[in-house]
C-alpha positions in Angstrom: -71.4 43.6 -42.4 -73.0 41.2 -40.1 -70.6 39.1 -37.9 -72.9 35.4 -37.7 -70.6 33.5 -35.5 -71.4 36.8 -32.5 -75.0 36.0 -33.0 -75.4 32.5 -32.3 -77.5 32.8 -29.8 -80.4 34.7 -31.5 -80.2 32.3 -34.7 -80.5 29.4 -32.6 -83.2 30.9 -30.4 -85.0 31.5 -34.2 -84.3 27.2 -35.4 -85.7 26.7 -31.6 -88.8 28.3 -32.3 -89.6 27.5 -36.2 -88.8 23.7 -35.0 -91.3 23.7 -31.5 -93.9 25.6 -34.3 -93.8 23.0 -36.8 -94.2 20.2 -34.2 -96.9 21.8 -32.3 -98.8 22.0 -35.9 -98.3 18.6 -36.7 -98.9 17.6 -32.9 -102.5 19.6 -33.1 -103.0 18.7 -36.6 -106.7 17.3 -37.8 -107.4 13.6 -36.9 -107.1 10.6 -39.0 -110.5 9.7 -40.2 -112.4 6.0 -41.2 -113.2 5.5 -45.0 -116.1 6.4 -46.0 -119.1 3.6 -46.7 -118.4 3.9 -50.2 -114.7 3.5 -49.7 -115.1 0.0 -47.4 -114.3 -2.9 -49.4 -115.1 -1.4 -52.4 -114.2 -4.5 -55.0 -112.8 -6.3 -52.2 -115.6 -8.6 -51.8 -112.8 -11.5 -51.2 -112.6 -14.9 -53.4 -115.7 -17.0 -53.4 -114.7 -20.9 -54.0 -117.6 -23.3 -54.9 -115.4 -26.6 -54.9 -115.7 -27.3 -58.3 -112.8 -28.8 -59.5 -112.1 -30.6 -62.0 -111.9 -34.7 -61.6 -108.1 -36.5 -61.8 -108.3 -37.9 -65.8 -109.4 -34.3 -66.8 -106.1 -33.0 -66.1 -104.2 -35.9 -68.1 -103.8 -34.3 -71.7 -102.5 -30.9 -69.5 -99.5 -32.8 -68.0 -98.9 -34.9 -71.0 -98.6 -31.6 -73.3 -97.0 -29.7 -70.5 -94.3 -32.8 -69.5 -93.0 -32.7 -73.6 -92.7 -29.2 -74.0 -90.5 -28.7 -70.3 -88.3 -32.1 -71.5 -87.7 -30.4 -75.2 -87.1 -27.0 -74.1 -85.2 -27.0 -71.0 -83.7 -30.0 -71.0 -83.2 -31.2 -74.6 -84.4 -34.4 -74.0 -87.2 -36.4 -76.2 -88.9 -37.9 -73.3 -93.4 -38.0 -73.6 -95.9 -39.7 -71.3 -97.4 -42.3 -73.7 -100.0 -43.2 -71.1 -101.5 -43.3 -68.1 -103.0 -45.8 -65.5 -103.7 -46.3 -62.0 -105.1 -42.6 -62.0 -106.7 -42.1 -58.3 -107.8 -39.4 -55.8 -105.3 -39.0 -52.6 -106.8 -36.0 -51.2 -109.6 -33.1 -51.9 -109.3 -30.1 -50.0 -107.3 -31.8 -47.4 -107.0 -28.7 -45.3 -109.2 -26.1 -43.5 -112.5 -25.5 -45.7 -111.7 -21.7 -46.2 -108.6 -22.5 -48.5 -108.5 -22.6 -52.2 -110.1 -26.1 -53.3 -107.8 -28.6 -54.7 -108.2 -32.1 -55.6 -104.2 -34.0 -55.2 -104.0 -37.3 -57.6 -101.7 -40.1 -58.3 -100.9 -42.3 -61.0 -98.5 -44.1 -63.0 -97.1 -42.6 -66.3 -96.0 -44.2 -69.2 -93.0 -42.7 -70.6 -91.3 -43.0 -74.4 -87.8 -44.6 -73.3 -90.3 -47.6 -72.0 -90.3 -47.0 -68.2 -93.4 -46.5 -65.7 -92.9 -43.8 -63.2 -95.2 -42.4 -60.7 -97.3 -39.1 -61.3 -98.6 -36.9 -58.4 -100.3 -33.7 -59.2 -103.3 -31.1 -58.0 -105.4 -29.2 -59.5 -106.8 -25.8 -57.8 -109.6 -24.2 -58.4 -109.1 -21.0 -60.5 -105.3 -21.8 -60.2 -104.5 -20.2 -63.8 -102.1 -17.1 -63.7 -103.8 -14.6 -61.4 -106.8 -16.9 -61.4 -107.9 -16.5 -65.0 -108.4 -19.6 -67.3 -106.2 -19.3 -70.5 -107.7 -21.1 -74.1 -104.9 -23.1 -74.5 -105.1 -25.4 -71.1 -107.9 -28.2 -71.1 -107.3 -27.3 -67.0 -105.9 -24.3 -65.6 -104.1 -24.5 -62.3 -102.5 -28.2 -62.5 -99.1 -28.6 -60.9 -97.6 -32.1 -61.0 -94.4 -34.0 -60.8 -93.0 -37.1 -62.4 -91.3 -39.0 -60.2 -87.3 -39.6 -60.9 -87.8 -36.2 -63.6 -87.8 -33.6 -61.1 -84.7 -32.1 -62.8 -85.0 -28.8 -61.2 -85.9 -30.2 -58.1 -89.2 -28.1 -58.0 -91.3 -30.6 -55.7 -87.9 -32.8 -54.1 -87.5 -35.1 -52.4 -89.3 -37.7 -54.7 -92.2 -35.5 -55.7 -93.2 -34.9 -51.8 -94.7 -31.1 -52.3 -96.8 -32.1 -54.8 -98.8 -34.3 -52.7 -100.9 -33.5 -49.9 
């Protein structure tokens, strides 16, 4: 029988060599090569905006429906906007050209317990999940915030990251 521990020298001569082999293969190995034309950008074309974006009063009925059902299911509370005035344009596209297009509004809400609180809230062009329009929102892509209602304090302080 063979006696290992006498032979060290030979088995470690052997890892020496398989180990300076395999490193000289994948030093000398073949180069890393470019797509192909067909592989560049392929679908990849990048998002085109036009700017079209809805006006400020389209987006009313949205935050009305969404305001009731986020009071009624989260917070158990029977709270609806009743109305709207004041509704203007703050901003529209109030940063560098090449970003997504949205239009930032402001108003005063109507609510059912008989107070008026202020309303701020955008809407972005092809801002519905993953930038597809769903059938059951007059206007994909709103975000807004009721002023004093920002339970989870989503947009705090006072609404401030929903406004330009």
């Amino acid at each position: 029988m063979r006696n290992l521990f006498n032979s060290r020298d030979k088995l470690g001569h052997t890892l020496g060599l398989g180990a300076a082999l395999v490193v000289g293969m994948l030093a000398f190995g073949g180069t890393a090569q470019a797509a192909n034309p067909f592989e560049l950008n392929f679908w990849l074309s990048g998002p085109r905006y036009d700017g079209n974006v809805a006006p400020c009063e389209r987006a009313l009925s949205t935050i009305s429906d969404q305001f009731h059902e986020k009071e009624a299911t989260f917070w158990n509370s029977p709270l609806v906007i009743t109305g709207f005035s004041r509704i203007h344009e703050t901003a529209f596209r109030p940063w560098q050209s090449d970003n997504i297009p949205r239009r930032y509004c402001s108003g005063d809400a109507m609510l059912s317990d008989g107070k008026v609180r202020k309303v701020h809230y955008s809407i972005i062009e092809d801002g519905g999940f993953a930038g597809i329009s769903d059938s059951l929102s007059l206007v994909p892509g709103v975000e807004w915030c009721v002023s004093g209602l920002d339970r989870n304090w989503a947009y705090n302080p006072s609404c401030r990251a929903a406004r330009p």
